[in-house]
mmCIF file of the protein (N, C-alpha, C, O) and its ligand, coordinates in Angstrom:
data_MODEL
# 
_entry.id   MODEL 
# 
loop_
_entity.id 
_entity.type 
_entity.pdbx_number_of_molecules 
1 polymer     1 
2 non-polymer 1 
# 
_entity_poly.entity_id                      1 
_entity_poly.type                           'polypeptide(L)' 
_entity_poly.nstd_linkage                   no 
_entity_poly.nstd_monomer                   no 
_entity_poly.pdbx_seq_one_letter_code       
;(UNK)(UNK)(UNK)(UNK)(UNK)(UNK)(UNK)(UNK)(UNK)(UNK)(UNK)(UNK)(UNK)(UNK)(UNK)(UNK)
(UNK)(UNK)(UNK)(UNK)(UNK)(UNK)(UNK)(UNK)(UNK)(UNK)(UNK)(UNK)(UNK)(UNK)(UNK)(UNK)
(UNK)(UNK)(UNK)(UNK)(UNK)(UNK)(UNK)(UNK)(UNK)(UNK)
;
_entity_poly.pdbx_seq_one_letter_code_can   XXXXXXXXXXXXXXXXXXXXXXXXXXXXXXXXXXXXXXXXXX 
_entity_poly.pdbx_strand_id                 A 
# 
loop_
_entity_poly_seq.entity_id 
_entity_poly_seq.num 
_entity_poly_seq.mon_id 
_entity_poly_seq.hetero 
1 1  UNK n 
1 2  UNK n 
1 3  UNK n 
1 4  UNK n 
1 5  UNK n 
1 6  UNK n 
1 7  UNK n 
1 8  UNK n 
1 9  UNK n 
1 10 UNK n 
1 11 UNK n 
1 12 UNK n 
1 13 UNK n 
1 14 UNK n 
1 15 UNK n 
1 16 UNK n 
1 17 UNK n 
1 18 UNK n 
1 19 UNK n 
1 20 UNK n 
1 21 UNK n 
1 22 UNK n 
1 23 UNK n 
1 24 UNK n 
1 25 UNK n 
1 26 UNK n 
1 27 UNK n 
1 28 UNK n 
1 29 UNK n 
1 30 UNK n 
1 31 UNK n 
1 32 UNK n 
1 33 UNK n 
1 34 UNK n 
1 35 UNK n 
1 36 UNK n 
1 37 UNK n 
1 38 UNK n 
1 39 UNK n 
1 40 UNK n 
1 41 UNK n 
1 42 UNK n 
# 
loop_
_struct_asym.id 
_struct_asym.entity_id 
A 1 
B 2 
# 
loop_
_chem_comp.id 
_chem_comp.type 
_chem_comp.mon_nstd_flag 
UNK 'L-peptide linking' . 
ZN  non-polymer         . 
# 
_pdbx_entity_nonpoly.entity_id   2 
_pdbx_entity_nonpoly.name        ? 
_pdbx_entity_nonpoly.comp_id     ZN 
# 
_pdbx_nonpoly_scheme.asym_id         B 
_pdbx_nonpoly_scheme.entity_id       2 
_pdbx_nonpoly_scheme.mon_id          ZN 
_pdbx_nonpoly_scheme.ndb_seq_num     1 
_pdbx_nonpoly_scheme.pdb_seq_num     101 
_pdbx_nonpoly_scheme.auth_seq_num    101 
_pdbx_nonpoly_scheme.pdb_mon_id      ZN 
_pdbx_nonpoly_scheme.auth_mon_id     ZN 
_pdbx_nonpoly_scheme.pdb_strand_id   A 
_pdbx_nonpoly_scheme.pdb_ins_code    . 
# 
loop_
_atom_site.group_PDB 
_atom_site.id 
_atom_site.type_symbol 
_atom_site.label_atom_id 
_atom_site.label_alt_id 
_atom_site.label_comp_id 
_atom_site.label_asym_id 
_atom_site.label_entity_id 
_atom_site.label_seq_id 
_atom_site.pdbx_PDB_ins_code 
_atom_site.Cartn_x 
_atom_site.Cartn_y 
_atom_site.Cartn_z 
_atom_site.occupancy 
_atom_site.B_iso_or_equiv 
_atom_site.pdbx_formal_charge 
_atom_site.auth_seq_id 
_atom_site.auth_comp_id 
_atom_site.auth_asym_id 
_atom_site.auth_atom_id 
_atom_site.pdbx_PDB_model_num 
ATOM   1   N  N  . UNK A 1 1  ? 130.953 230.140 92.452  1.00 0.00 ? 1   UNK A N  1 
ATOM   2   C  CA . UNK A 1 1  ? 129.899 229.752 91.509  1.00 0.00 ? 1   UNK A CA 1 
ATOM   3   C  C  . UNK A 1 1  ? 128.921 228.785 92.169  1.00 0.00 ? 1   UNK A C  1 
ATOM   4   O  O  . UNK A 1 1  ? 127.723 228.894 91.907  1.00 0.00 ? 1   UNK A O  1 
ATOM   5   N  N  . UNK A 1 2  ? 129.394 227.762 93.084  1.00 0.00 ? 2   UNK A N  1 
ATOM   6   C  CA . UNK A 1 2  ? 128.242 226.519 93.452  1.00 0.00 ? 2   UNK A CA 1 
ATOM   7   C  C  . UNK A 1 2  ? 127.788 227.686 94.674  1.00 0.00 ? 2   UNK A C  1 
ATOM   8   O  O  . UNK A 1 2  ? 126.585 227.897 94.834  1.00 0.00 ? 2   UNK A O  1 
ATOM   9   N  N  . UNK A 1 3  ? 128.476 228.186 95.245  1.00 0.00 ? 3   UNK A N  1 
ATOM   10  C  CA . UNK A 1 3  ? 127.660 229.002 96.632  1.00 0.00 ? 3   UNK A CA 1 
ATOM   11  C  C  . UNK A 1 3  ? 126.667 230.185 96.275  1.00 0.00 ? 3   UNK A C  1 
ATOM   12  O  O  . UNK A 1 3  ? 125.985 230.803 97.092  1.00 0.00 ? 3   UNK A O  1 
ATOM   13  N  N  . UNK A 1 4  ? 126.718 230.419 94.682  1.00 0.00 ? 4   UNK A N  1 
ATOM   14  C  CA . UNK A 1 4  ? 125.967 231.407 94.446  1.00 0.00 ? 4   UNK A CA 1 
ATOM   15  C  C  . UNK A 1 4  ? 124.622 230.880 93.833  1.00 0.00 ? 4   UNK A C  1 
ATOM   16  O  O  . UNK A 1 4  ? 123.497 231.378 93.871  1.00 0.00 ? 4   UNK A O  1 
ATOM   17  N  N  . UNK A 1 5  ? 125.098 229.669 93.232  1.00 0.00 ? 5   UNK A N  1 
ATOM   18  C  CA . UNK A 1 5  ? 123.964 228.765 92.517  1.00 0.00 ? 5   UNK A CA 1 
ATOM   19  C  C  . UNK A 1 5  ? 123.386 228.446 93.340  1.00 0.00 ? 5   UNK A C  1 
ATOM   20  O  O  . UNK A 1 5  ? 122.161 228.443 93.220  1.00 0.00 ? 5   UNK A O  1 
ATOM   21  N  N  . UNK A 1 6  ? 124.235 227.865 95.036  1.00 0.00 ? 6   UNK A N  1 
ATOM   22  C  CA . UNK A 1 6  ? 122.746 227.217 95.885  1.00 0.00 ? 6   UNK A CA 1 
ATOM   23  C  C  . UNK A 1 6  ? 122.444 228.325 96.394  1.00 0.00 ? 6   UNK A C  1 
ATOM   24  O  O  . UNK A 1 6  ? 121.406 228.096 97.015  1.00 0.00 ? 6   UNK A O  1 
ATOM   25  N  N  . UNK A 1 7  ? 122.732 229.490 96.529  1.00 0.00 ? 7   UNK A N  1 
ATOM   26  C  CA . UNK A 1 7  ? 121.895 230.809 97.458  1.00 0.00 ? 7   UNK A CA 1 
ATOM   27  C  C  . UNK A 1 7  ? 120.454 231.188 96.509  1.00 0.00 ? 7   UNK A C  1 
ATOM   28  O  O  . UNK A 1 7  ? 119.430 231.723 96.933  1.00 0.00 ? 7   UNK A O  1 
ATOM   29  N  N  . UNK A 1 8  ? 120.736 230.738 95.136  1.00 0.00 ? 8   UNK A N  1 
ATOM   30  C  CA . UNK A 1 8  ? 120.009 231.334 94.163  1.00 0.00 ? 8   UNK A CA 1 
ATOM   31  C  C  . UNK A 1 8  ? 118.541 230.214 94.275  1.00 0.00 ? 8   UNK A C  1 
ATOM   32  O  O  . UNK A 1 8  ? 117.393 230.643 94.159  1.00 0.00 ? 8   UNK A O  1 
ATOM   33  N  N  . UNK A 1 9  ? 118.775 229.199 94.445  1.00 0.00 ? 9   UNK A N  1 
ATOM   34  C  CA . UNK A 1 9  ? 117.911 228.176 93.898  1.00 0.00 ? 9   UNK A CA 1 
ATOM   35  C  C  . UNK A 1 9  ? 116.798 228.420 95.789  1.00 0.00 ? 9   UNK A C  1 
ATOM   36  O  O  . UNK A 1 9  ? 116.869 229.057 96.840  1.00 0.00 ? 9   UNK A O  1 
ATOM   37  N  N  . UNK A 1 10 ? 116.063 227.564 95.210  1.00 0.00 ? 10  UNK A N  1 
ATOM   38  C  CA . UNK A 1 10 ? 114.550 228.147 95.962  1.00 0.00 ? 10  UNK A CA 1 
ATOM   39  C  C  . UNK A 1 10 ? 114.120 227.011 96.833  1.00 0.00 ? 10  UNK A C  1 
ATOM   40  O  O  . UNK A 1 10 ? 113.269 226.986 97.722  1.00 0.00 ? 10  UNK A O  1 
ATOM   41  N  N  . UNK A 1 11 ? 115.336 225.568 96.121  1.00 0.00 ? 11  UNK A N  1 
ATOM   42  C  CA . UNK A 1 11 ? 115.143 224.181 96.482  1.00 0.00 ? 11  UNK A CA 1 
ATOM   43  C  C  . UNK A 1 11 ? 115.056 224.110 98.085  1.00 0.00 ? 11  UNK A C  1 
ATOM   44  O  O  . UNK A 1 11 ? 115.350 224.973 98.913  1.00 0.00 ? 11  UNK A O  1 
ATOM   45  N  N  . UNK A 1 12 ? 114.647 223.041 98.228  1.00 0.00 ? 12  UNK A N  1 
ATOM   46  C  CA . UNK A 1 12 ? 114.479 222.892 100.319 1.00 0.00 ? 12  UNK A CA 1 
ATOM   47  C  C  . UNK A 1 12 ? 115.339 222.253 100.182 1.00 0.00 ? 12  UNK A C  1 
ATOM   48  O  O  . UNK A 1 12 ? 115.604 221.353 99.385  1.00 0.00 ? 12  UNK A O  1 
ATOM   49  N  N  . UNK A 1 13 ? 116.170 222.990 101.499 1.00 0.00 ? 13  UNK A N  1 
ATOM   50  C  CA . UNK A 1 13 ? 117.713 222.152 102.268 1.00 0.00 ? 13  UNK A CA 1 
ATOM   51  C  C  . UNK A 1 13 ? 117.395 220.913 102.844 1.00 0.00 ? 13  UNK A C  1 
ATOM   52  O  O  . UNK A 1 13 ? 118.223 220.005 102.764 1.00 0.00 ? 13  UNK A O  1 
ATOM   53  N  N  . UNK A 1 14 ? 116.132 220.704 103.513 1.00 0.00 ? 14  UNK A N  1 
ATOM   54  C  CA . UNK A 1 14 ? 116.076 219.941 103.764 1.00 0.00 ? 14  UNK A CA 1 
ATOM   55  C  C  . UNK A 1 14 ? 115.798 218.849 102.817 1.00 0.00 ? 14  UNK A C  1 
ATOM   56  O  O  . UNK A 1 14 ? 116.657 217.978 102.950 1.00 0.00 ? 14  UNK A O  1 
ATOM   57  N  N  . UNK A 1 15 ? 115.211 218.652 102.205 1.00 0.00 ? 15  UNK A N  1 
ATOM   58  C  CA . UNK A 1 15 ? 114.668 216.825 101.750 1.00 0.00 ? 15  UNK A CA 1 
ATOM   59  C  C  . UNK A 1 15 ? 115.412 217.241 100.116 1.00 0.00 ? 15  UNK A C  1 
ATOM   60  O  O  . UNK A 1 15 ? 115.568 216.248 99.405  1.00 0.00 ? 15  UNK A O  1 
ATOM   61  N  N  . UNK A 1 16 ? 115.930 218.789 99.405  1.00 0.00 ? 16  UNK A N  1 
ATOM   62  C  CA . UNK A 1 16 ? 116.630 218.303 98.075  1.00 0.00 ? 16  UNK A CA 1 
ATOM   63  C  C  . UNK A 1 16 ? 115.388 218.605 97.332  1.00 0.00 ? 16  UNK A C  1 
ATOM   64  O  O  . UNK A 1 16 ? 115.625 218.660 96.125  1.00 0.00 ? 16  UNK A O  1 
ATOM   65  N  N  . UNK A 1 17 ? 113.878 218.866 97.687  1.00 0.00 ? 17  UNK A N  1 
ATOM   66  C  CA . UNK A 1 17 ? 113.129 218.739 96.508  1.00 0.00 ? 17  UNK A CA 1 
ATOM   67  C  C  . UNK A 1 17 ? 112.500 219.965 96.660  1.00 0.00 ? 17  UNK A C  1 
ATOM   68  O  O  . UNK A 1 17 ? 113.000 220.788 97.427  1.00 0.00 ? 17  UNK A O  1 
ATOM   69  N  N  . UNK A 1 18 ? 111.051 220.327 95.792  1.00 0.00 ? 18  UNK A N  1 
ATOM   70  C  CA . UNK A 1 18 ? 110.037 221.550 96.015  1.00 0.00 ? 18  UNK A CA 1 
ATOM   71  C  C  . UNK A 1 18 ? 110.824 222.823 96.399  1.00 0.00 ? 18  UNK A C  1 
ATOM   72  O  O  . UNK A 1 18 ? 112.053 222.879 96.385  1.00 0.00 ? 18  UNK A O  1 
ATOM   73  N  N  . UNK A 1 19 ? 109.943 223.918 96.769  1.00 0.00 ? 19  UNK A N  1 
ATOM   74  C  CA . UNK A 1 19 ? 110.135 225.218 96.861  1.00 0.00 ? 19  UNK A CA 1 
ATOM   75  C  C  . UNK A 1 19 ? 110.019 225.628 98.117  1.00 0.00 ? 19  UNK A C  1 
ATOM   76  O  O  . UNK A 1 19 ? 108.868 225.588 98.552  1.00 0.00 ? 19  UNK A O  1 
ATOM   77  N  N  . UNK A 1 20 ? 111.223 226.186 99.170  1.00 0.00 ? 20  UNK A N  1 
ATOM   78  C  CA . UNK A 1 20 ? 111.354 226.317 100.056 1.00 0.00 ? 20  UNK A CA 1 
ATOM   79  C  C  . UNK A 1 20 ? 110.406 227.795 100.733 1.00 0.00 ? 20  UNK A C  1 
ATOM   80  O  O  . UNK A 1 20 ? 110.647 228.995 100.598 1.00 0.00 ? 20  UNK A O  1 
ATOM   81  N  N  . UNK A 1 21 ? 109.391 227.156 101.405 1.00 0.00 ? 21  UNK A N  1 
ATOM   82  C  CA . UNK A 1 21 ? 107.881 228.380 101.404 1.00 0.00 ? 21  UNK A CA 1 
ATOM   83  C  C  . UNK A 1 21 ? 107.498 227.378 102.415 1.00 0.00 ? 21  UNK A C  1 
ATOM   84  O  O  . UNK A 1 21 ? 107.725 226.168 102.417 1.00 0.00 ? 21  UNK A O  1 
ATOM   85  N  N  . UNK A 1 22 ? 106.814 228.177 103.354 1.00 0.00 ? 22  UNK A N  1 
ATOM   86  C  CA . UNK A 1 22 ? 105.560 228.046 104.621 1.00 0.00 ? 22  UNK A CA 1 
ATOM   87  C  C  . UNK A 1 22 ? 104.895 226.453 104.022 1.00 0.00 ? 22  UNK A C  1 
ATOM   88  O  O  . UNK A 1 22 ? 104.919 225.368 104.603 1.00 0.00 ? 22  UNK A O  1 
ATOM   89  N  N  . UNK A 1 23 ? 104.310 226.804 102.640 1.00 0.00 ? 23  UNK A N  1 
ATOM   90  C  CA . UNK A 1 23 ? 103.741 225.496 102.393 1.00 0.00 ? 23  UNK A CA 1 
ATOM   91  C  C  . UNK A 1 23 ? 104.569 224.092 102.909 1.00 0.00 ? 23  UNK A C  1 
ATOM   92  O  O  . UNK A 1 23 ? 104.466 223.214 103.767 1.00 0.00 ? 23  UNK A O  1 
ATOM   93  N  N  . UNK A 1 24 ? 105.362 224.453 101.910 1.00 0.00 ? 24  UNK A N  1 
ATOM   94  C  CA . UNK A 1 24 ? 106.175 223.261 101.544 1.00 0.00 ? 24  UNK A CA 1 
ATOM   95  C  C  . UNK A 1 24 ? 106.878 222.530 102.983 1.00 0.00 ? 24  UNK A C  1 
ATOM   96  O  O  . UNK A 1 24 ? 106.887 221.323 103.222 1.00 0.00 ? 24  UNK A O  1 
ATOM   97  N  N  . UNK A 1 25 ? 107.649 223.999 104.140 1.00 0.00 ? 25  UNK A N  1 
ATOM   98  C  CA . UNK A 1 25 ? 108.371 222.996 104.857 1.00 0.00 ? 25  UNK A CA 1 
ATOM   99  C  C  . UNK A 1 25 ? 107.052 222.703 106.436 1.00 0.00 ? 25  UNK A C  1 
ATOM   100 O  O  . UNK A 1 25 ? 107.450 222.328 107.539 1.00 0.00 ? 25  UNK A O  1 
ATOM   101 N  N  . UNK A 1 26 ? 105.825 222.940 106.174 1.00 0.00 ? 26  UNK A N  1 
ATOM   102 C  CA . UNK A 1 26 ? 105.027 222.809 106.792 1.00 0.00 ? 26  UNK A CA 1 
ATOM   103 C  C  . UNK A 1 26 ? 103.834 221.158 106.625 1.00 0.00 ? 26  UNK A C  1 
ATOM   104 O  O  . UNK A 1 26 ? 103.284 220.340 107.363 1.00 0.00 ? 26  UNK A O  1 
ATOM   105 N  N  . UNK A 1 27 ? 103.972 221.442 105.263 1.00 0.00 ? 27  UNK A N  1 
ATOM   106 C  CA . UNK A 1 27 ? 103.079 220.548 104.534 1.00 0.00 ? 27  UNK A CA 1 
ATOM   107 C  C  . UNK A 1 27 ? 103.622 219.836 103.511 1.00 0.00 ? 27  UNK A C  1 
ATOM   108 O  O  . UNK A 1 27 ? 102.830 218.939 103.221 1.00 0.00 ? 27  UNK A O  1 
ATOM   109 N  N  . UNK A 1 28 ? 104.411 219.809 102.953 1.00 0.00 ? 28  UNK A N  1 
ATOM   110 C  CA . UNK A 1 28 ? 104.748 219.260 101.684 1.00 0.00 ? 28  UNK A CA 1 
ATOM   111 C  C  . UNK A 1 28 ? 105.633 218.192 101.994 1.00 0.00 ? 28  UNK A C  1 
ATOM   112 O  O  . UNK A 1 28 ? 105.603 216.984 101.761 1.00 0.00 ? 28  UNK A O  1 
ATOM   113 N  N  . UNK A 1 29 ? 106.821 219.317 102.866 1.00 0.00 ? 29  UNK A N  1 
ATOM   114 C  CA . UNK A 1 29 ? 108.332 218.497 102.939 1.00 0.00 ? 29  UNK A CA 1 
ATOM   115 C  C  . UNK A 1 29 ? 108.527 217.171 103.697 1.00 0.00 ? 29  UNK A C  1 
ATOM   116 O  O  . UNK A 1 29 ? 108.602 217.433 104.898 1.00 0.00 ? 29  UNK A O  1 
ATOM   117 N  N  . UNK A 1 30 ? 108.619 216.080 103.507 1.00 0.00 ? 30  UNK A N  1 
ATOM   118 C  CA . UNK A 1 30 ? 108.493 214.603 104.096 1.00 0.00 ? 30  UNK A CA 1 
ATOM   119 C  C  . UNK A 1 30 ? 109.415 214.722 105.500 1.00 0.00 ? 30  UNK A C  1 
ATOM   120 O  O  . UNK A 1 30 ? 109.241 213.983 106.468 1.00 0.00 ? 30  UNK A O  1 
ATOM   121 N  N  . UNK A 1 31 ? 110.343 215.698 105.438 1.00 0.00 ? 31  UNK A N  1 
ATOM   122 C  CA . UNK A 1 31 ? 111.271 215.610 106.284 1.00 0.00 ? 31  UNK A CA 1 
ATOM   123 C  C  . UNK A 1 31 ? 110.686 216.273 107.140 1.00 0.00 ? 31  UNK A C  1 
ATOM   124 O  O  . UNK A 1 31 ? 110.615 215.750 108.252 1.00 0.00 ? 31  UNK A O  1 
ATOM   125 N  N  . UNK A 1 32 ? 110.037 217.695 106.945 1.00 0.00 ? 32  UNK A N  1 
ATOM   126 C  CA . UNK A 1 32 ? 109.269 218.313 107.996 1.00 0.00 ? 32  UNK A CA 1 
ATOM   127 C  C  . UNK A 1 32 ? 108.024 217.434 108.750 1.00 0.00 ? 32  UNK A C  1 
ATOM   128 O  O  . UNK A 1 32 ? 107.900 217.075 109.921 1.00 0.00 ? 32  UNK A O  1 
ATOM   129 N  N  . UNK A 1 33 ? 107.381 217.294 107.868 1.00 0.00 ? 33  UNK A N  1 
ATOM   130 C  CA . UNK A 1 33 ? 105.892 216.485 108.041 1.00 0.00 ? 33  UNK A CA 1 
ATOM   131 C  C  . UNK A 1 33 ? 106.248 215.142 108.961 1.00 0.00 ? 33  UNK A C  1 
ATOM   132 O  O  . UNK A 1 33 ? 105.330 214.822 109.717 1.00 0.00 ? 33  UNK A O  1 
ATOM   133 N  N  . UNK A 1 34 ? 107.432 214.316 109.011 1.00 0.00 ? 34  UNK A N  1 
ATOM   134 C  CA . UNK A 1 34 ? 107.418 213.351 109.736 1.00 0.00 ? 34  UNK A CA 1 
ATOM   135 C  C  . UNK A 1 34 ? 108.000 213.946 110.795 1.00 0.00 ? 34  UNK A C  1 
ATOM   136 O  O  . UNK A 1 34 ? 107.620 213.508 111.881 1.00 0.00 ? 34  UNK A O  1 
ATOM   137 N  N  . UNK A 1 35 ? 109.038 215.060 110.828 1.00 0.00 ? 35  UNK A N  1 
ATOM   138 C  CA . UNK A 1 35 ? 109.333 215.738 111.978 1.00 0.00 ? 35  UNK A CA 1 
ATOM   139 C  C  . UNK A 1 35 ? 107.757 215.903 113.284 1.00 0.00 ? 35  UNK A C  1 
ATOM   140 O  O  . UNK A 1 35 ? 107.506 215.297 114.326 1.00 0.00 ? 35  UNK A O  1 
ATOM   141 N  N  . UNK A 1 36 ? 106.983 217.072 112.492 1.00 0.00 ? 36  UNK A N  1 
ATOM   142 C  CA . UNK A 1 36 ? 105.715 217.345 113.055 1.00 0.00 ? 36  UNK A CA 1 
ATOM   143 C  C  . UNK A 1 36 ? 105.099 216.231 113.620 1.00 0.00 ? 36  UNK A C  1 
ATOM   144 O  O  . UNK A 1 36 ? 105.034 216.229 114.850 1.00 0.00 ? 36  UNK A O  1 
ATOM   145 N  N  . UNK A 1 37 ? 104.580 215.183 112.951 1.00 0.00 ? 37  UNK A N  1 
ATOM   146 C  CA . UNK A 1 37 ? 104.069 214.356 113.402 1.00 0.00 ? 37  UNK A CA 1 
ATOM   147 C  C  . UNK A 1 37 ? 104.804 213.199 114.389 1.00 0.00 ? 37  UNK A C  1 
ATOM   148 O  O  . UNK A 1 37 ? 104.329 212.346 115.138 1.00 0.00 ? 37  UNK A O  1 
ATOM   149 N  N  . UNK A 1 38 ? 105.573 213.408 114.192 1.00 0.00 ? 38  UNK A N  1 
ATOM   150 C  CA . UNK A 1 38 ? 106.749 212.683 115.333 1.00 0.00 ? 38  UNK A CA 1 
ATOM   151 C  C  . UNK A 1 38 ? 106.247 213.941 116.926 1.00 0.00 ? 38  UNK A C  1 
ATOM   152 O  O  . UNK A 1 38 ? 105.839 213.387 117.947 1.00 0.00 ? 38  UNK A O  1 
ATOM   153 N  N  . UNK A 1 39 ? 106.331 215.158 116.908 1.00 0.00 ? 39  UNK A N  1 
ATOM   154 C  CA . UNK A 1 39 ? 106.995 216.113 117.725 1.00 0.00 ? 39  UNK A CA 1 
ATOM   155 C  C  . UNK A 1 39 ? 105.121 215.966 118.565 1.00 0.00 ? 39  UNK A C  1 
ATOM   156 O  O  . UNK A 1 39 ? 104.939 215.823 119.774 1.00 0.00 ? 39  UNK A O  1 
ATOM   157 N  N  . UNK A 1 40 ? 103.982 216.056 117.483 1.00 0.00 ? 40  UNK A N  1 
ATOM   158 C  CA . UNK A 1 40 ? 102.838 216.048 117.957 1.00 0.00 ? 40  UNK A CA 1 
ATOM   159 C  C  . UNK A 1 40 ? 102.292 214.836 118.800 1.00 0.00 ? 40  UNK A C  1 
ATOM   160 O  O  . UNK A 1 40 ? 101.521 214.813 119.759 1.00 0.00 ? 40  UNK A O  1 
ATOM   161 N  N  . UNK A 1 41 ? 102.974 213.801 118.097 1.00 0.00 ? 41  UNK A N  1 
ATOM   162 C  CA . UNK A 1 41 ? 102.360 212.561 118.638 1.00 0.00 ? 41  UNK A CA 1 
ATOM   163 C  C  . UNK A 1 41 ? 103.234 212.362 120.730 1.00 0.00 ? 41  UNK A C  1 
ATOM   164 O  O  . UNK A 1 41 ? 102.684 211.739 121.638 1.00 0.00 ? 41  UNK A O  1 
ATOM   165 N  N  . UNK A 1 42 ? 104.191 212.888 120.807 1.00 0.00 ? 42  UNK A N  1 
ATOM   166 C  CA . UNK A 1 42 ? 104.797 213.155 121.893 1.00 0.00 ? 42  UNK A CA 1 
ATOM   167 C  C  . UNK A 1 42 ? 103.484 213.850 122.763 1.00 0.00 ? 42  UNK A C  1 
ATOM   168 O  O  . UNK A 1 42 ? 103.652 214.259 123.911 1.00 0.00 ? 42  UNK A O  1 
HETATM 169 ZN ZN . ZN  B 2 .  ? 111.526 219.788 101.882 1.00 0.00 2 101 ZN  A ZN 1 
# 
């Protein structure tokens, strides 16, 4: 039941919040976005 509920849900693994899409783990997701800007500023 919980492995089918989290396969089902749309939530981002990463940060727990929003809708896991191009947008979101590109632009939205805090966890991505400080990733990026961490990886760019290198
Ligand atoms: Zn996220």
């Amino acid at each position: 039941m919980l492995l089918k509920k989290l396969t089902n849900t749309t939530a981002c693994p990463r940060c727990g919040s929003g809708a896991e899409n191009m947008d979101h783990l590109f632009r939205e997701c805090p966890v991505s976005v400080s990733c990026t800007i961490f990886c760019c500023a290198l």
